[in-house]
C-alpha positions as CSV (number, residue, x, y, z in Angstrom):
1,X,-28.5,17.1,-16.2
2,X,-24.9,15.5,-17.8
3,X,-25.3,13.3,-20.5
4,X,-22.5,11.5,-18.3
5,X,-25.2,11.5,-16.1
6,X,-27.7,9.0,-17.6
7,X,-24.8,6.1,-17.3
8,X,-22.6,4.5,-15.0
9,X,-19.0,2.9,-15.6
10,X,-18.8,-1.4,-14.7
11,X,-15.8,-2.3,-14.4
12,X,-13.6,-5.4,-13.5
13,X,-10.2,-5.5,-12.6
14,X,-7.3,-8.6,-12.8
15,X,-4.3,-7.9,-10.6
16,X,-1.2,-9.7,-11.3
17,X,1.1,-9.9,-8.3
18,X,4.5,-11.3,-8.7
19,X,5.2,-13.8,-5.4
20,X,8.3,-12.9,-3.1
21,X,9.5,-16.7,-4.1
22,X,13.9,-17.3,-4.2
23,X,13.6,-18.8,-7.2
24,X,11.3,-18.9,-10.7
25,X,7.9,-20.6,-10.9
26,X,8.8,-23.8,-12.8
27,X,13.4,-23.9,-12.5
28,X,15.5,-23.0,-10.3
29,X,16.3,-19.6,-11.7
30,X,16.8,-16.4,-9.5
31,X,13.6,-14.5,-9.1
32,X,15.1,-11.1,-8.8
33,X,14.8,-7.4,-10.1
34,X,16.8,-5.5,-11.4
35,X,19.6,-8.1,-12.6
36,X,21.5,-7.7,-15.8
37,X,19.3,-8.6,-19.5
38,X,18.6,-12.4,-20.2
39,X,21.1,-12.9,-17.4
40,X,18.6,-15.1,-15.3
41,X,18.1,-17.6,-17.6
42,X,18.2,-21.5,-18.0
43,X,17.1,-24.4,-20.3
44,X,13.6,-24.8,-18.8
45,X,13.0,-21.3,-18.7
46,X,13.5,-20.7,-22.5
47,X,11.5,-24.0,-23.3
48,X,14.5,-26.0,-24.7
49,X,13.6,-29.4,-26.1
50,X,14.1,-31.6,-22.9
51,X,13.8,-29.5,-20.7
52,X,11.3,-30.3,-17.9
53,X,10.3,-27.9,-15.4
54,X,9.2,-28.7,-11.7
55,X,6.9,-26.6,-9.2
56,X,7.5,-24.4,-7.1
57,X,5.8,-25.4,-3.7
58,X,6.8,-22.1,-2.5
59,X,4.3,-20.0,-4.9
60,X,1.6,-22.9,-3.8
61,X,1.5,-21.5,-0.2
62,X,1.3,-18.1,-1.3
63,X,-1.1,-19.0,-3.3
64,X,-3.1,-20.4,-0.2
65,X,-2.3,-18.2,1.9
66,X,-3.9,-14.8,-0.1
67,X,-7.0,-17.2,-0.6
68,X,-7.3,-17.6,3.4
69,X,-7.5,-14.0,3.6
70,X,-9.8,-13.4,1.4
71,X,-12.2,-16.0,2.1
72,X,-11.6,-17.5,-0.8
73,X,-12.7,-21.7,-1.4
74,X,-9.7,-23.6,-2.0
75,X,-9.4,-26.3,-4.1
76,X,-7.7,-29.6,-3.8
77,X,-7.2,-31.0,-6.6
78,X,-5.0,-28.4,-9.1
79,X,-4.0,-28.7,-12.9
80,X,-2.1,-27.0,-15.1
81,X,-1.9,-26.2,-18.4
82,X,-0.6,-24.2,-21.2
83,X,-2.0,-21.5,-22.9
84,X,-0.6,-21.0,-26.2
85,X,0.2,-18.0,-28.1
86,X,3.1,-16.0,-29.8
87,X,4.2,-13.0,-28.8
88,X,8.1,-11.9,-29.0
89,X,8.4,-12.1,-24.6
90,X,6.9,-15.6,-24.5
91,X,10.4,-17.5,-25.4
92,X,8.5,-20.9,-24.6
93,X,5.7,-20.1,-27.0
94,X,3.0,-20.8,-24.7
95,X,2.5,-20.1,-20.2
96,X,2.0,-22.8,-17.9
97,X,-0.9,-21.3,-16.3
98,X,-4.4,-22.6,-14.1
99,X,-7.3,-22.4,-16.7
100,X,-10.5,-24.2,-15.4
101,X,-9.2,-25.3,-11.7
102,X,-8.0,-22.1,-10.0
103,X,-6.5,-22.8,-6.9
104,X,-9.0,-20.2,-5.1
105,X,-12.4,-19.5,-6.2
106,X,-14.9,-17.0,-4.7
107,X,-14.3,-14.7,-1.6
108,X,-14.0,-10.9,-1.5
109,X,-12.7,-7.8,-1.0
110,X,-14.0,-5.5,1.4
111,X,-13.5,-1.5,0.6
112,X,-13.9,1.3,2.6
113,X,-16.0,4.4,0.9
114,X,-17.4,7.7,2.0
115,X,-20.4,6.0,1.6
116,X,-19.7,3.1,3.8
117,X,-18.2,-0.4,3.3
118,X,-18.7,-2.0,0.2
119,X,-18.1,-5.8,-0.5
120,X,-16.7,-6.6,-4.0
121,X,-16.7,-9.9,-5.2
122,X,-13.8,-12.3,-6.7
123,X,-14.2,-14.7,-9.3
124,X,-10.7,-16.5,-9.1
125,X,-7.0,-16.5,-8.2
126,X,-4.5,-18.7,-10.0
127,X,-0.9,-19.3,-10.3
128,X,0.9,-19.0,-13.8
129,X,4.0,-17.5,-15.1
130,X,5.3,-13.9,-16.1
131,X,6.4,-13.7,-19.7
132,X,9.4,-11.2,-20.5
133,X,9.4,-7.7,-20.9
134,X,9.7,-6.1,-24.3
135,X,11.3,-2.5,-23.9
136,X,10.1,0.0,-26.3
137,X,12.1,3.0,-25.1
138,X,16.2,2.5,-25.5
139,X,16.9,2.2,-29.3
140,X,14.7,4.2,-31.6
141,X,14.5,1.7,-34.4
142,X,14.1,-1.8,-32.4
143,X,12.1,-3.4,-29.7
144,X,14.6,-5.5,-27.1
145,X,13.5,-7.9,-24.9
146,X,14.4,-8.5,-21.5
147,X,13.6,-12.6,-20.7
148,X,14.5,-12.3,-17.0
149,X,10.6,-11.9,-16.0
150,X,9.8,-14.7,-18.0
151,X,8.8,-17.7,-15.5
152,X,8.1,-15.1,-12.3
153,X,5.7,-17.2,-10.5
154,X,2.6,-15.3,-10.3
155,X,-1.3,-14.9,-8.8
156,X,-3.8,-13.4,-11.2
157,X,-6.6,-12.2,-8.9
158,X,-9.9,-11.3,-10.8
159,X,-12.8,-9.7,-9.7
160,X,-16.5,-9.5,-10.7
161,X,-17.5,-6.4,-12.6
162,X,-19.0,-5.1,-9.1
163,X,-17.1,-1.8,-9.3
164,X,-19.1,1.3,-10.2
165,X,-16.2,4.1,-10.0
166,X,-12.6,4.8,-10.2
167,X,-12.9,5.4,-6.7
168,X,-13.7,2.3,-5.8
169,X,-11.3,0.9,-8.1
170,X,-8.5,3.0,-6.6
171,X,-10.0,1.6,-3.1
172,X,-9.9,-1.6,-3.8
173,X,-6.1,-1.5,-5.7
174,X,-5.3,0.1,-2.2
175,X,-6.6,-3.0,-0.4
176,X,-5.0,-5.8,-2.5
177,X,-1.9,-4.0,-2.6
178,X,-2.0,-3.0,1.3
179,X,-3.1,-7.0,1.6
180,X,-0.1,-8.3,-0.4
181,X,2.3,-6.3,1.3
182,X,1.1,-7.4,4.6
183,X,1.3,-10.9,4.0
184,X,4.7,-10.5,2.3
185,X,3.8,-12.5,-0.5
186,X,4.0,-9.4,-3.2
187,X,6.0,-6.2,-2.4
188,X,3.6,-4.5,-4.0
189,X,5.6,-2.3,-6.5
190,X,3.8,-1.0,-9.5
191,X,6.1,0.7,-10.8
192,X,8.7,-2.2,-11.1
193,X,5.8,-4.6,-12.3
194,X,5.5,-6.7,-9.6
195,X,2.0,-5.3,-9.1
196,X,0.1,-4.7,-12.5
197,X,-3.5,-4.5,-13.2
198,X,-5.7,-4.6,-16.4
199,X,-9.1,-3.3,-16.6
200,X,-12.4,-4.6,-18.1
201,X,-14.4,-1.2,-18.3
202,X,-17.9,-1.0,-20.2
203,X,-21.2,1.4,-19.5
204,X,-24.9,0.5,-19.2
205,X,-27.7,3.5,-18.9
206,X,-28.2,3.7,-14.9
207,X,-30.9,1.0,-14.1
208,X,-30.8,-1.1,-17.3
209,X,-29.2,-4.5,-16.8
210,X,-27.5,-5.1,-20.7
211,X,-24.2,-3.8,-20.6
212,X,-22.5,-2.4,-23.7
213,X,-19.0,-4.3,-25.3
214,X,-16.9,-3.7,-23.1
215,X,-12.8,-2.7,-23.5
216,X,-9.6,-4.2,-21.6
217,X,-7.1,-1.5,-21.1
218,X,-3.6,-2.4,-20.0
219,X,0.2,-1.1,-19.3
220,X,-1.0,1.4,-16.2
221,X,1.8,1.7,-13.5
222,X,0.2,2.9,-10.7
223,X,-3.0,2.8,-8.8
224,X,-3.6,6.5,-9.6
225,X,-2.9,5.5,-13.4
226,X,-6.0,2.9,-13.0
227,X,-8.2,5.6,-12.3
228,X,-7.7,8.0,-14.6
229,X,-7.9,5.1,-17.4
230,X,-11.3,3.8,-16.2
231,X,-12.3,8.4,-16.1
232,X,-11.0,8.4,-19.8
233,X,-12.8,5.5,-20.9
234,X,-15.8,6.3,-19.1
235,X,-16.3,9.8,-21.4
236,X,-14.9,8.3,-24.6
237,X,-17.5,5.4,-24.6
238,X,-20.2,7.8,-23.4
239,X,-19.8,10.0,-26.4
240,X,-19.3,7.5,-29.0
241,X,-22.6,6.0,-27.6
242,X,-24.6,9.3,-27.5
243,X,-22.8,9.5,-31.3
244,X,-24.5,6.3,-32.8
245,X,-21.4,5.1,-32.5
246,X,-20.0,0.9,-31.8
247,X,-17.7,0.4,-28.7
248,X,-14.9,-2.4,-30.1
249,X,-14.1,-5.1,-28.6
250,X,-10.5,-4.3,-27.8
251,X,-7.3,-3.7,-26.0
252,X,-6.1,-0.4,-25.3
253,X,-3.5,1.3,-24.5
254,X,-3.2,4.0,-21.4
255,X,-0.9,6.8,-22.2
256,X,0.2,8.4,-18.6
257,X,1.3,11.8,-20.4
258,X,-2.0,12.4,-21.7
259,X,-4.2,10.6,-19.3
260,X,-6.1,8.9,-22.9
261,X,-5.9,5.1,-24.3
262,X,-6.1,4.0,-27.5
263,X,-6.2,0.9,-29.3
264,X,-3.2,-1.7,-29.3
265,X,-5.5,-4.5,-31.1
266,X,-8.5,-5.8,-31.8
267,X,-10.7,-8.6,-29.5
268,X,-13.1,-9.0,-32.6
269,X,-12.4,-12.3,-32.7
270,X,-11.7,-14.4,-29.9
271,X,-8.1,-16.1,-29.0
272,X,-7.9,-19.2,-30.1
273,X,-5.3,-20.3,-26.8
274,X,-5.7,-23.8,-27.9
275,X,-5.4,-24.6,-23.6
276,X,-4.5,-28.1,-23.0
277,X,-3.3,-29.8,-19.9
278,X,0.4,-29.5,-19.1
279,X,1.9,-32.8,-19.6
280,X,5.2,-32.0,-17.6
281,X,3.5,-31.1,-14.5
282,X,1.6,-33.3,-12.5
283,X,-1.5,-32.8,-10.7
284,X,-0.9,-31.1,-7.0
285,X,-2.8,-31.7,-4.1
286,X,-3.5,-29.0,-1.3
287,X,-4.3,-30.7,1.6
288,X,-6.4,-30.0,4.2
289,X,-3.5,-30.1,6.5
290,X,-1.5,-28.0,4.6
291,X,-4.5,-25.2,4.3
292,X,-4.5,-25.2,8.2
293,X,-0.7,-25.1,8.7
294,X,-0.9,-21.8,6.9
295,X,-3.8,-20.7,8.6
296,X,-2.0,-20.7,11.5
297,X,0.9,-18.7,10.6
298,X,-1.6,-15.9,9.0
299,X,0.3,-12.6,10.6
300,X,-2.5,-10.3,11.6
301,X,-4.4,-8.7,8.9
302,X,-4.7,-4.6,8.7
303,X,-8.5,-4.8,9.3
304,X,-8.2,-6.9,12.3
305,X,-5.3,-4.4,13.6
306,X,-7.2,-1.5,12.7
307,X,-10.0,-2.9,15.5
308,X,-7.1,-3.5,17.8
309,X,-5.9,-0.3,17.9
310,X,-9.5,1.5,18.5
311,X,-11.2,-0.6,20.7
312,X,-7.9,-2.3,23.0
313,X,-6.2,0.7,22.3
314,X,-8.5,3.6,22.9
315,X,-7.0,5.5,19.6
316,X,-9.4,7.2,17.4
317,X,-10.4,5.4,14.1
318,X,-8.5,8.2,12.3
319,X,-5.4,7.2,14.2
320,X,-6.3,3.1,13.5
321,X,-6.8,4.1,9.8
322,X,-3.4,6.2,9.5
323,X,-1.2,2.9,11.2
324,X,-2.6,0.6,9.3
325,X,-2.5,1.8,6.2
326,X,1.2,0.5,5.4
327,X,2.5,-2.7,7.2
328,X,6.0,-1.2,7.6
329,X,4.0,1.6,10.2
330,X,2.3,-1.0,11.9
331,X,5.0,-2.7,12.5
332,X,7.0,0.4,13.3
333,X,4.2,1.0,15.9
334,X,4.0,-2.3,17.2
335,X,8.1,-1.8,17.9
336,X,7.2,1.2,20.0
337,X,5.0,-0.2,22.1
338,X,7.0,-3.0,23.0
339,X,9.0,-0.2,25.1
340,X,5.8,1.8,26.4
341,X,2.4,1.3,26.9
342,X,1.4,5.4,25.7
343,X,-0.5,3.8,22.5
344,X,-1.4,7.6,21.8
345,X,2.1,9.2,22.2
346,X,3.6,6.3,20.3
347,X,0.8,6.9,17.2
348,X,1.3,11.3,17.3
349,X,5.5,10.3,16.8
350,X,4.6,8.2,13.6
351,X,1.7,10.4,12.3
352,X,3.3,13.7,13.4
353,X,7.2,14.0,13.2
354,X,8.1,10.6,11.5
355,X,5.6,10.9,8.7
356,X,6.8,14.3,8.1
357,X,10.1,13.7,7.8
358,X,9.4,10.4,5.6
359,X,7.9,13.1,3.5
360,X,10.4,16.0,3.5
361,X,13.6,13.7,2.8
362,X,11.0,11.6,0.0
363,X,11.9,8.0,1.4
364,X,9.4,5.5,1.7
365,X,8.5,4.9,5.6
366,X,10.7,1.3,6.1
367,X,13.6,3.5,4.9
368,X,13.3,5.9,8.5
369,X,16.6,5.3,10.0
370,X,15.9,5.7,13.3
371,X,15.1,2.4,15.6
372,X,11.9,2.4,17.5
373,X,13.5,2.2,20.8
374,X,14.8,6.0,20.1
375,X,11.5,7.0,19.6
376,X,10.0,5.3,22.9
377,X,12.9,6.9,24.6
378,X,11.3,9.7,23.4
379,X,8.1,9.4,24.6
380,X,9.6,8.2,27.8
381,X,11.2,11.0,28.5
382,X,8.2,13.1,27.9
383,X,6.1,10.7,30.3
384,X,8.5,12.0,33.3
385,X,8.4,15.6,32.6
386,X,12.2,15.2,31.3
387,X,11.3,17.2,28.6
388,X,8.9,18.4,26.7
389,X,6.7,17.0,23.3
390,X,7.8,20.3,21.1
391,X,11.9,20.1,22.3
392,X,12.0,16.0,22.0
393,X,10.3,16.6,18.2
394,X,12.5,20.0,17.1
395,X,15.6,19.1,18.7
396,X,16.1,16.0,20.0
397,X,14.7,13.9,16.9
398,X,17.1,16.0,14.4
399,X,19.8,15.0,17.4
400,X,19.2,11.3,17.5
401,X,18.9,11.1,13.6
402,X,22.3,12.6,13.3
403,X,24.0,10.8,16.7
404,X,22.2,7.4,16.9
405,X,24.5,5.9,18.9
406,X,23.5,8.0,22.1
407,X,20.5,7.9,23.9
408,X,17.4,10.5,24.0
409,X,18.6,11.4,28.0
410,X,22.3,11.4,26.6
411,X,21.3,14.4,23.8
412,X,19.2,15.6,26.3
413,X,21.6,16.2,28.9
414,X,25.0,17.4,25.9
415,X,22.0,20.0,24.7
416,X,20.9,21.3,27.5
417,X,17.3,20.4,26.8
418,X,16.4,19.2,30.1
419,X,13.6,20.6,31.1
420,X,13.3,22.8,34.4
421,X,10.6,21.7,37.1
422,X,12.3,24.6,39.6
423,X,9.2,26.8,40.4
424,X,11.8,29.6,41.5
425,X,13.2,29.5,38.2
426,X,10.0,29.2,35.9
427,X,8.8,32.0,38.3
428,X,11.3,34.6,36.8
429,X,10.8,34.0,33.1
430,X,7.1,34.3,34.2
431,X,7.7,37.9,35.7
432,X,9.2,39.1,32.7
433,X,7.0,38.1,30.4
434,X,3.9,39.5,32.3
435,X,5.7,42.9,32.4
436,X,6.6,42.7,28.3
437,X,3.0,42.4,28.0
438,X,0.6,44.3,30.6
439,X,-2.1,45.0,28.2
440,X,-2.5,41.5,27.7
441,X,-2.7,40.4,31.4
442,X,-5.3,43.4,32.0
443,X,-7.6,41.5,28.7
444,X,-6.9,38.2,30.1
445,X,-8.5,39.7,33.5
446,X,-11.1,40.6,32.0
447,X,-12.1,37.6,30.0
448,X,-9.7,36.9,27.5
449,X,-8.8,33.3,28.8
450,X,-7.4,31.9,25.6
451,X,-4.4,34.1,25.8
452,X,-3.0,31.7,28.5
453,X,-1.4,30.2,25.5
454,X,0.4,33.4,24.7
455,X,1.6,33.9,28.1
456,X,2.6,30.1,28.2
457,X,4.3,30.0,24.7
458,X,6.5,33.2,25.5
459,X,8.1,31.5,28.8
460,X,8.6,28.5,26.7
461,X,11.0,30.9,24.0
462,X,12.2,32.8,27.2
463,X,13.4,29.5,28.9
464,X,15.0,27.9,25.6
465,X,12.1,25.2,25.4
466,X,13.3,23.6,28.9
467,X,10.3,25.1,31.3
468,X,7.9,22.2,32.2
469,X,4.7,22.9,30.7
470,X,2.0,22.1,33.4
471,X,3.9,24.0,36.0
472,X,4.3,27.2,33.9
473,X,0.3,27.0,33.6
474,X,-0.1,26.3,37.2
475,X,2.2,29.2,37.9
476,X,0.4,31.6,35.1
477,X,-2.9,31.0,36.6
478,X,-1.8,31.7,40.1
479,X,-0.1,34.7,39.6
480,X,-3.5,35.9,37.0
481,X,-5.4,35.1,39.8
């Protein structure tokens, strides 16, 4: 047996998510990415003497609204305060932040294993503010800072240290992501930072309750990132444990090139934030009324549409799974549908052609320029024997994405791809192929029944594509017969 064997990782995760809001958490600023440096910037921002900032009431009901859905309690009565410290991105000195009454408290996160479902456990969500970003890889002498984050309104959500992998870590940054996205309160982004995630991560010998000191290890862009952190750190406190050695209280650093962390200070001794109520904000109420308002507009959640689609729809879970995975496909799919009730030819378009060519041209799935309509044309013209499911993929897709102005029967029609249902016609293709191949008729006489496929495929080639399937076969068997 592994030494790695004896132990298991614990680890907890806090995921900041940046809120889709128009403007900053506490001023009017512009809440955008990508702008020019320190460009998005005003007196409240920076902390100018004066100053005053006020709410956003925006980032409230986002705030609610990811609570609701994840059955977090919600509390009424909200402070805030600020949490002070120096670092060179703060330009205020300190973030106005929710220290002991988060606006949600509780609820869960439910993840989806090889195992089975496992329920992991929240201890909080509050609002604060982003500080700046310090960027350590322009000039090769300095450090510059970038103070447009500073005063993004943000939700910290933490768990309890209930994860026991970087699987399920990578499961459940999958969730809150997928979760985000669909209530578009957080695109989601990692690698722009509007989705970022530290991780507590400590080991304990399997069985034993005491857990060892555990490490916070930050700056990972991307799910994938999380995991291999958590692996590292796993191994490197193993073997300094089986070496005698003392796991620091610390924060480190993950390194993407390498795939190791190391050590960007020390936790020894505790931060002194010096938290004290924020004297320029007032308390805010969340009312009852208000919690049920948003309640109400809650768009349907990917769990809840994953049932939809099996049991209403009759699709396999594989199928559920696939379209719910990203709310641009569900929604994609839910377009579709609107124009035909084929719930499985709709979900083999998305999972079959459109997935492929999202991944060939390497755009992300809401960039797929082609409206859903096309696509239920598609399928339409399919349903009455028009054409076929192999010609509408190969050539009428590659058609429509290059003429999108015309309809499916329009390209159809301009290409020739309209498929023959003439028995008299399909009848001669089928002659020729049986004589091009008489060694395979005599095996298929004699047994062979699976090379109907061969005999149908090579009338398909001989007829350009346009030869209606099911009467080819009909045909094939009679004249086998």
């Amino acid at each position: 047996m592994s030494v790695y064997d004896k132990y298991e990782v614990v680890v907890g995760l806090e995921v900041h998510a940046q809120l889709l809001t128009k403007s900053k958490a506490y001023s009017s600023d512009a809440n955008e990415f990508g702008a020019s440096p320190n460009s998005l910037l005003s007196p409240v921002t920076l902390g100018m003497p004066g100053a005053l900032p006020t709410l956003n009431k925006k980032s409230i009901e986002l705030a609610v609204k990811i609570g609701l859905a994840l059955d977090c309690d919600i509390r009424e009565y909200n402070e805030f305060s600020r949490k002070n410290y120096f670092y060179a991105d703060l330009p205020k000195g300190y973030q106005i932040t929710q220290f002991d009454t988060p606006i949600c408290s509780d609820g869960f996160v439910v993840i989806q294993m090889p195992e089975g479902r496992k329920t992991i456990r929240l201890e909080r969500i509050h609002l604060e503010e982003d500080a700046g970003k310090s960027i350590h890889d322009i000039d090769p002498f300095f450090t510059l800072v970038d103070l447009n984050r500073a005063g993004v309104p943000l939700i910290e959500i933490v768990s309890k240290p209930d994860l026991r992998s970087s699987d399920e870590a990578y499961a459940y940054l999958t969730e809150i992501r997928k979760l985000v996205r669909y209530l578009d309160i957080c695109d989601g982004n990692m690698e722009e930072g509007s989705l970022r995630c530290d991780a507590n991560i400590s080991i304990r010998l399997k069985g034993a309750d005491v857990l060892n000191q555990r490490v916070e290890v930050k700056n990972m862009n991307s799910i994938r990132n999380v995991k291999r952190a958590i692996e590292y750190e796993f191994s490197r406190q193993v073997d300094a444990v089986e070496k005698g050695e003392k796991i620091l209280m610390e924060t480190r650093n993950f390194d993407a090139v390498t795939g190791t962390t190391s050590s960007m200070r020390s936790k020894e001794m505790a931060h002194d934030y010096r938290y004290f109520p924020e004297p320029d904000l007032l308390p805010v109420i969340v009312s009852e009324a208000l919690i049920e308002k948003i309640r109400s507009e809650m768009p349907a959640l990917p769990n809840e549409l994953k049932h939809k689609f099996h049991i209403e729809f009759g699709l396999s879970e594989y199928d559920a799974s696939i379209l719910t995975e990203d709310k641009y496909v569900s929604d994609y799919f839910a377009q579709i549908i609107a124009h035909t009730s084929d719930y499985k030819a709709a979900a083999n378009w998305i999972i079959g052609p459109i997935k492929s060519y999202v991944n060939e041209h390497a755009i992300a799935f809401e960039s797929f320029p082609l409206k859903a309509d096309k696509i239920a044309e598609l399928i339409v013209l399919i349903e009455k024997g028009i054409t076929n499911f192999s010609v509408a993929s190969n050539k009428l897709l590659p058609a429509l994405l290059a003429n999108m102005d015309k309809s499916a029967m329009q390209l159809a029609e301009e290409l020739n791809l309209v498929q023959s249902s003439n028995s008299d016609e399909i009848e001669k293709y089928i002659d020729l192929v049986l004589q091009e191949y008489p060694e395979k008729v005599l095996e298929y006489k004699s047994g062979k029944k699976g090379l109907m496929g061969l005999f149908v495929g090579e009338v398909m080639k001989k007829s350009g594509g346009k030869s209606d399937p099911k009467i080819t076969t009909k045909l094939l068997n009679e004249k086998l017969s």
